[in-house]
Each structure stands twice: as C-alpha cells, then as structure tokens.
C-alpha positions as CSV (number, residue, x, y, z in Angstrom):
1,X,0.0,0.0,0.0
2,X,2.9,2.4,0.4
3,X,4.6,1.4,-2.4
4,X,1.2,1.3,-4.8
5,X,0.1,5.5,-3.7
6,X,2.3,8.8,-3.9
7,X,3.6,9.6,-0.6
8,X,1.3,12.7,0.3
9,X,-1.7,10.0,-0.3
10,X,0.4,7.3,1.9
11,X,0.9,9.9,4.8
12,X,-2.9,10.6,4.7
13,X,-4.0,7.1,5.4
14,X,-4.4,6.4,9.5
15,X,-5.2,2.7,9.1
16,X,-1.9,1.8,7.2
17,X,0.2,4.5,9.9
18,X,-1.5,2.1,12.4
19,X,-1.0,-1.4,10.8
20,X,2.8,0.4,10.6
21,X,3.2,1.2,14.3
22,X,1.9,-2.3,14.7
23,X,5.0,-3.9,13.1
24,X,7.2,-1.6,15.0
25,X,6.0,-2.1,18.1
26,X,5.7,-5.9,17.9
27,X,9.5,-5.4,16.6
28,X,10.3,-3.5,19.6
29,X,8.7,-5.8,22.3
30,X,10.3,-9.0,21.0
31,X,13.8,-6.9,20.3
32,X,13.7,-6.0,24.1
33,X,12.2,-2.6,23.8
34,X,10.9,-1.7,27.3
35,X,7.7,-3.7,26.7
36,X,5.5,-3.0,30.1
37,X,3.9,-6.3,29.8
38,X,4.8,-10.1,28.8
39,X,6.8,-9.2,25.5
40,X,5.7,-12.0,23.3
41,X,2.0,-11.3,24.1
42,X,2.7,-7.8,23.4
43,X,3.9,-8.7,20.1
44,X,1.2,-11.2,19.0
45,X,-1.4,-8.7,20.2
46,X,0.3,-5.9,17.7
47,X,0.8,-8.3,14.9
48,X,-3.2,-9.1,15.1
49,X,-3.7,-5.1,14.3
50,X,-1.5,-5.2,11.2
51,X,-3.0,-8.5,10.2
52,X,-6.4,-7.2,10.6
53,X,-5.2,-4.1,8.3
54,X,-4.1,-6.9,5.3
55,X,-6.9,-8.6,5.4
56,X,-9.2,-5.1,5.6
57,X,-7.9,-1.7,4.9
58,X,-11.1,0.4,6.3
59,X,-10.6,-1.7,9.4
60,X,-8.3,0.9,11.1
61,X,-9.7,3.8,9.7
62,X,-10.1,6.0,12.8
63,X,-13.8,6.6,13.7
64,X,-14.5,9.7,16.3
65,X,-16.1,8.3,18.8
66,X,-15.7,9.2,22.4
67,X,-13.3,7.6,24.3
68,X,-9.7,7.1,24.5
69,X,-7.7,6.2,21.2
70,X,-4.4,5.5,20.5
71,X,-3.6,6.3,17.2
72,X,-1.0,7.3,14.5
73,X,0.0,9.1,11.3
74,X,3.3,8.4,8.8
75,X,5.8,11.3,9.3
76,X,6.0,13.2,6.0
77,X,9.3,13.8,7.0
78,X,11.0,10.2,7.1
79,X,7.8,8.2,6.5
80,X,7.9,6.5,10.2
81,X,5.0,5.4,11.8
82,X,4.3,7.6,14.7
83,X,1.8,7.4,17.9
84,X,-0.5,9.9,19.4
85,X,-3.5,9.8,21.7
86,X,-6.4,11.4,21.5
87,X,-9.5,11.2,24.1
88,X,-12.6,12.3,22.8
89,X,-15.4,13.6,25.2
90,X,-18.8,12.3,26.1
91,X,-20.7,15.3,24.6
92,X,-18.8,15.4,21.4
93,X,-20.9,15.1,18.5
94,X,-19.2,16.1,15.2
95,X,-21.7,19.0,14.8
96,X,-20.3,21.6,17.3
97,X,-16.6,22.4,17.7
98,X,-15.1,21.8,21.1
99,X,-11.8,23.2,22.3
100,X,-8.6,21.6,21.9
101,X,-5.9,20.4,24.4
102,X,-2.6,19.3,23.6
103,X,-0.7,17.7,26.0
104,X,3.4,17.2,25.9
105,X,4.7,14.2,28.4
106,X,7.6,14.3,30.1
107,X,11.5,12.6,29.8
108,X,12.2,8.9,30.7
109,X,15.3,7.5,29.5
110,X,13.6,4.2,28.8
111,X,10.7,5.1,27.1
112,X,10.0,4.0,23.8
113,X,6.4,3.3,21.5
114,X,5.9,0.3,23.3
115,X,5.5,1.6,26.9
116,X,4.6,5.5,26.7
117,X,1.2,5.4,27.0
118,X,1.4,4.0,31.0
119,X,4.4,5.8,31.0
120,X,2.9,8.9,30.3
121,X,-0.7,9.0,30.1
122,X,-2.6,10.8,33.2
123,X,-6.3,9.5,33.5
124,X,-6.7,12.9,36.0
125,X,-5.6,14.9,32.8
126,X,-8.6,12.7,30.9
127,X,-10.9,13.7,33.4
128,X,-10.2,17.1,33.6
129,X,-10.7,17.5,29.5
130,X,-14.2,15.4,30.3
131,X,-15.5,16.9,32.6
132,X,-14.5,21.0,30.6
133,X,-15.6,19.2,27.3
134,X,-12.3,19.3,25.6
135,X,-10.4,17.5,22.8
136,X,-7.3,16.0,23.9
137,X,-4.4,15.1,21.7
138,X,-1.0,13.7,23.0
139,X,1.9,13.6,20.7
140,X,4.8,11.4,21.1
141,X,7.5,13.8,19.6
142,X,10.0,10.6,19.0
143,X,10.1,10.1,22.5
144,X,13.0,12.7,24.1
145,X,13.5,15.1,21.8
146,X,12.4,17.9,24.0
147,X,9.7,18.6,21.6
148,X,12.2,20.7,19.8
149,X,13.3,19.9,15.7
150,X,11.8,16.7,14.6
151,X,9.9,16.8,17.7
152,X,8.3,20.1,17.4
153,X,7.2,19.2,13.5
154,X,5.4,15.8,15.1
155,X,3.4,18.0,17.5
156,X,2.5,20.7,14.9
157,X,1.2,17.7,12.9
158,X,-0.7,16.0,15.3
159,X,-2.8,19.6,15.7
160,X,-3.5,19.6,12.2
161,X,-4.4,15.9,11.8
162,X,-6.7,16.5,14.8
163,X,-8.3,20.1,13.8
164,X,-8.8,17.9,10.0
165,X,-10.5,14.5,11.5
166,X,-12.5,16.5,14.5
167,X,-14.5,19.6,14.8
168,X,-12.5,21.8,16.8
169,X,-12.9,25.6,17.7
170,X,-9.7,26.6,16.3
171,X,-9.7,29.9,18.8
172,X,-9.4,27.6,21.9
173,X,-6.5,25.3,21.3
174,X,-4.6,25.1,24.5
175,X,-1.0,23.5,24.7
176,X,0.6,22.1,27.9
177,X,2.9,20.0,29.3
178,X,4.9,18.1,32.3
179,X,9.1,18.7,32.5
180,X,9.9,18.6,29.5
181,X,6.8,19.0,28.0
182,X,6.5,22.0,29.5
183,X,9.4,23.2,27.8
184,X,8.4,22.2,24.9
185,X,4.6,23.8,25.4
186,X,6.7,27.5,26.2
187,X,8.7,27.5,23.1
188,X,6.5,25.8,20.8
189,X,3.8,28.4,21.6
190,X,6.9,31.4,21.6
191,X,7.2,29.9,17.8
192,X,3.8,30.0,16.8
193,X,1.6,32.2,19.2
194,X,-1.0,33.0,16.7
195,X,-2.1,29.1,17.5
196,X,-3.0,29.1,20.6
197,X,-5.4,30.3,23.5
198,X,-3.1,29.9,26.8
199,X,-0.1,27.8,28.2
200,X,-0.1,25.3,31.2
201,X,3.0,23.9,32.5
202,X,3.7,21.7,35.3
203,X,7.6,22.0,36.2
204,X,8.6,23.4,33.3
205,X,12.0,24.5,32.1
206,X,12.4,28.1,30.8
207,X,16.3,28.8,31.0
208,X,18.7,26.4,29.2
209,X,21.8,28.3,30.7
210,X,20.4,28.5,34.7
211,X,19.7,24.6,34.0
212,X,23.0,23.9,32.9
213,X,24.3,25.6,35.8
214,X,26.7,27.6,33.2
215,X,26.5,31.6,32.6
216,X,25.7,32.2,28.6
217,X,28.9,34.0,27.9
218,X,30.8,30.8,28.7
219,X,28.7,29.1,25.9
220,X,30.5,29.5,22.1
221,X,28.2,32.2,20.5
222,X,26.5,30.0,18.0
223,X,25.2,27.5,20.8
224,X,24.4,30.9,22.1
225,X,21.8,31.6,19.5
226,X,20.6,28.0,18.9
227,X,19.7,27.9,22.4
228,X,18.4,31.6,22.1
229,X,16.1,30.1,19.2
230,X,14.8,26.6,20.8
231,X,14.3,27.7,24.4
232,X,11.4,30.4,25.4
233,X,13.8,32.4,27.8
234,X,14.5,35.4,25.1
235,X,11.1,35.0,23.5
236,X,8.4,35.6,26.1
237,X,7.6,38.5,24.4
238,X,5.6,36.6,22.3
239,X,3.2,35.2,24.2
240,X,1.7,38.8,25.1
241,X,-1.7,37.7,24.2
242,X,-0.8,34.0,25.6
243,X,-2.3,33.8,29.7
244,X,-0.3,31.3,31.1
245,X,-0.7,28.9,33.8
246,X,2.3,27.6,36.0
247,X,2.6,24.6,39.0
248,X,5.7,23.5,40.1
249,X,6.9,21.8,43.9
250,X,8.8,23.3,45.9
251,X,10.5,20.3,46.5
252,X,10.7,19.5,42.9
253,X,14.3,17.2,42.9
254,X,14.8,16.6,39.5
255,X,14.1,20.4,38.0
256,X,15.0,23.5,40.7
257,X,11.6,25.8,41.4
258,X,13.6,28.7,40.4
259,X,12.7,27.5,37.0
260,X,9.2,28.5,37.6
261,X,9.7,31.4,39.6
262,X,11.6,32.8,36.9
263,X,9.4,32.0,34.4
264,X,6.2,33.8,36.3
265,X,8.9,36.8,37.2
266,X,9.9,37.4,33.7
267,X,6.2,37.4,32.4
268,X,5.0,40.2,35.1
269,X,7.8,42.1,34.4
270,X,6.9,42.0,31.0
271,X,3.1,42.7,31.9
272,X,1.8,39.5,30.8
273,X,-1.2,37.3,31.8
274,X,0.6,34.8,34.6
275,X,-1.1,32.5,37.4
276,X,1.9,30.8,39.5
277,X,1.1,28.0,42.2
278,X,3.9,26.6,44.4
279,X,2.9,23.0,45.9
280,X,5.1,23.8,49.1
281,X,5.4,20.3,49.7
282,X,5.1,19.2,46.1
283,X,7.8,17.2,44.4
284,X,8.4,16.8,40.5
285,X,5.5,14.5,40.4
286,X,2.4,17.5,41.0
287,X,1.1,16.7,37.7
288,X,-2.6,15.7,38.9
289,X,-2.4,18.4,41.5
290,X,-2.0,20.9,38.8
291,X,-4.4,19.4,36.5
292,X,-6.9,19.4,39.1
293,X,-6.4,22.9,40.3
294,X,-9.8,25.1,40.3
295,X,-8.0,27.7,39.0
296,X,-6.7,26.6,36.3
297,X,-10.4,24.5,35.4
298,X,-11.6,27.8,36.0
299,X,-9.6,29.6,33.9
300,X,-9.4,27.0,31.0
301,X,-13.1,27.7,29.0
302,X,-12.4,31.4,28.9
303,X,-8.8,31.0,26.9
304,X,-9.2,32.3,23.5
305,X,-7.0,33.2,20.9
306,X,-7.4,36.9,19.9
307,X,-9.3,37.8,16.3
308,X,-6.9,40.5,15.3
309,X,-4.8,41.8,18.1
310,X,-4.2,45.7,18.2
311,X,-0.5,45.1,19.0
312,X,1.6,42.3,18.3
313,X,5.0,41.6,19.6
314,X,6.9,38.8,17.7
315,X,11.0,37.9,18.1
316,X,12.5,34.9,15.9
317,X,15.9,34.1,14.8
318,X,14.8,32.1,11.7
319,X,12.5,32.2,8.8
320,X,11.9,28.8,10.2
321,X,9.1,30.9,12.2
322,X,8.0,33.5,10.6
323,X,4.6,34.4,11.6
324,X,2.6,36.1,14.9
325,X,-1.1,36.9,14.3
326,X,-1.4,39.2,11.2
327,X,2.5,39.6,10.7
328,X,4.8,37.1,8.4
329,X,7.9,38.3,8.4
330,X,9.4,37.7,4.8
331,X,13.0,38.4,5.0
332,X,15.8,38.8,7.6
C-alpha cells in the first residue's frame, strides 16, 4: 500500500500509519524494547492489528467516537510510523466544535512506543478535559526530543491531523505540558503564538543556561543563538496575548523551582497574563495536583485566541518561524 500511492496519499492514510506502528511495536517488544507487559503477548497482540489491516484496509480507519484512542499518522518527513493519543469527550458530537488540548509528556530515558502510553498517560488529565468538554491530543514527539526539531514538527502535525479529523474551535487550542513538556509547550507556543489560546506547564523549564548551571557568555556564540532560538527564555515576548498557567513543587528534585519562579517573574515584568502556584510540599510529580487545580479549570473555558490583536510583539531568529497573528515576516 505504500509502495502502490504517492507519498502525500500514503501519509494521509491512519489505518496503514496504524498497521505500521503495529510492526514496530511488535519489533520493539520482542527486540527488548521496554515492553510493560509479557513481551511475546505484546507482540502477537500488535501483529493481530496489522494483520487485521491486510486482510481489511477500512478496518483501522479511525472513527470519532468518544473515548480514548491510540492512534498514529506516517511522518512526512521520514515516512515512520508515529503514535498519538487522542481522548474524545462524552458530549462530542461532530456538529459543534469543542476546544482543543494538547498535552506534551515528560522525559524517561527508557521510554519508547511500546511503553509511553502507561508511561505517560494521566487519566486525572482525561478527566479534567471530560468533565471541561475538551479535545485532547497527545503527541509522542520521537520520545525525548524535548519537543524541539523533529519533535516540534510531530506535535504541529498532530494539531493539524486533529483540527482535520475533529470539529474543533480553532480559537481555543490550549497546549501544555509536564518537564519537558513544558518546555516544549513555552517554546513551541513562543514559535507560533498565533495558535493558541493559553499555556499550562507543570515543572517546566524556561532557561537552558540556569539549568546547565553555566552563565551564557561561557557558551560559544553560536550554541548561544541555537539555544536563544529553541528555548522560550528570550522569546516571552511573544506570548503577550498568551495567559499562562504555572505549578511546580517546591520540593521539585529533579528540576529546581527557580525555574518556575523565573518563568512567572519574567512574564510580570513583562506585563503579561501569569497564574503561578507553588505546591510547598510538592515534588516533580504534581502533575494531577495541577491538572486538578480550580483555578486553572476555571480559567481554562475562557482561553481564546485573539481575532486580530491591536499590537503584536513577535522575536524569531529564523525564517523557520515567521509568523505572529497578522504579521509574516518575509526576509531577515
């Protein structure tokens, strides 16, 4: 089947991306690839999806129903088969368009296709988008990429796959994330602001350099400026029509608080929407305390992208990202 259609056609077809992440996780569970369950029953039980895609194509054709789905697309990019998961609400009903969520996981040196879904995936997070009535959509961005690169184009994907198969209110697309997720949800919406109505992070990282533990200066100058593009420290700016919504524990182990604190700091400063909750005795792993929060369930329905924003405010390195609202910058 990918061989027979032109590659555009090939990258459109959900059953055959699903038959394909079949093979390669029933590859990666007998190869010894972090299977969560018996290996060779994980296998047998992914080579009965791609078997039931040869012996009916329209089988695996994605059907939006409510409920939780795990499902894939093949990267136009390098024609891999990769996952996402969608969870579709109760009171959707194709007719009117329900906001969005996009949810970016977090870093585990193990994971892989065949395990990121217990890995990863927050049933609290599920009920949260149930009980608001929103879409949610989680990429896998190839795993640890910080949802930067290759990572970044998976997630911008799976937002357009979903806005195409669903009926979503583009004006309410929310992105958010856990560790490096968040990360990924403050640059990635620094990038392309235009896209979305508001931010929620749960001990995310907003300064490479503080991370590292290494002043900027010490860094060669063009590291300087990749880092400068890929991380949202120099572009907050951007999000001036962006609210955003942070938790982190102060007792966090793995990333320091100051992250966060600098993160809600720089946005005031700037005069920017912020709502900053500190867990004092919260560790890395708040994520269902922040999900849960009323104030960010509160605050959620009322996020909406602007229609044509009086002032915009837009800072990119790279034609790469050219674009803020009403303004595409055509040459540097």
């Amino acid at each position: 089947r990918e061989r027979a259609v032109p590659r555009a056609e090939a990258c459109d077809d959900a059953g055959l991306a699903r038959a394909r992440l079949a093979l390669d996780k029933a590859m990666l569970s007998i190869g010894g690839g972090y299977a969560v369950g018996d290996p060779d029953e994980e296998a047998k039980r992914e080579l009965a999806i791609a078997a039931k895609y040869a012996e009916d194509p329209a089988s695996l054709e994605p059907k939006p129903t409510p409920g939780f789905h795990e499902m894939a697309y093949l990267s136009d990019i390098d024609l891999s088969p990769q996952p996402y998961l969608l969870y579709i609400p109760t009171g959707y009903d194709g007719q009117k368009p329900m906001p969005l969520l996009v949810f970016l996981h977090g870093y585990a040196f193990d994971l892989s296709k065949t395990n990121w879904i217990e890995y990863m995936y927050s049933p609290s997070l599920q009920g949260v988008c149930e009980k608001l009535g929103f879409v949610l959509a989680m990429p896998y961005g190839r795993s640890n990429t910080e949802f930067m690169g290759v990572g970044e184009s998976d997630v911008l994907r799976v937002i357009d796959i979903v806005k195409r198969r669903l009926r979503i209110d583009e004006s309410r697309v929310v992105i958010s994330g856990a560790s490096m997720g968040g990360s990924g949800a403050y640059t990635i919406a620094c990038h392309r602001p235009h896209l979305f109505a508001g931010i929620f992070a749960v001990t995310g990282r907003v300064d490479y350099f503080a991370w590292m533990e290494r002043p900027k200066e010490r860094f060669p100058r063009f590291k300087q400026v990749q880092v400068d593009t890929d991380y949202a420290r120099d572009l907050l700016g951007n999000l001036l029509h962006i609210p955003v919504f942070i938790g982190h524990g102060r007792l966090d182990h793995l990333l320091n608080v100051e992250q966060s604190r600098l993160m809600a700091r720089l946005l005031r400063e700037l005069g920017q929407a912020v709502d900053y909750v500190e867990f004092a005795d919260g560790s890395h792993y708040i994520w269902s305390d922040v999900f849960e929060h009323p104030r960010l369930n509160a605050a959620l329905p009322t996020w909406r992208v602007p229609d044509m924003p009086a002032k915009v405010q837009y800072r990119t390195y790279t034609l790469k990202y050219p674009r803020a609202y009403w303004v595409n910058i055509d040459e540097i």
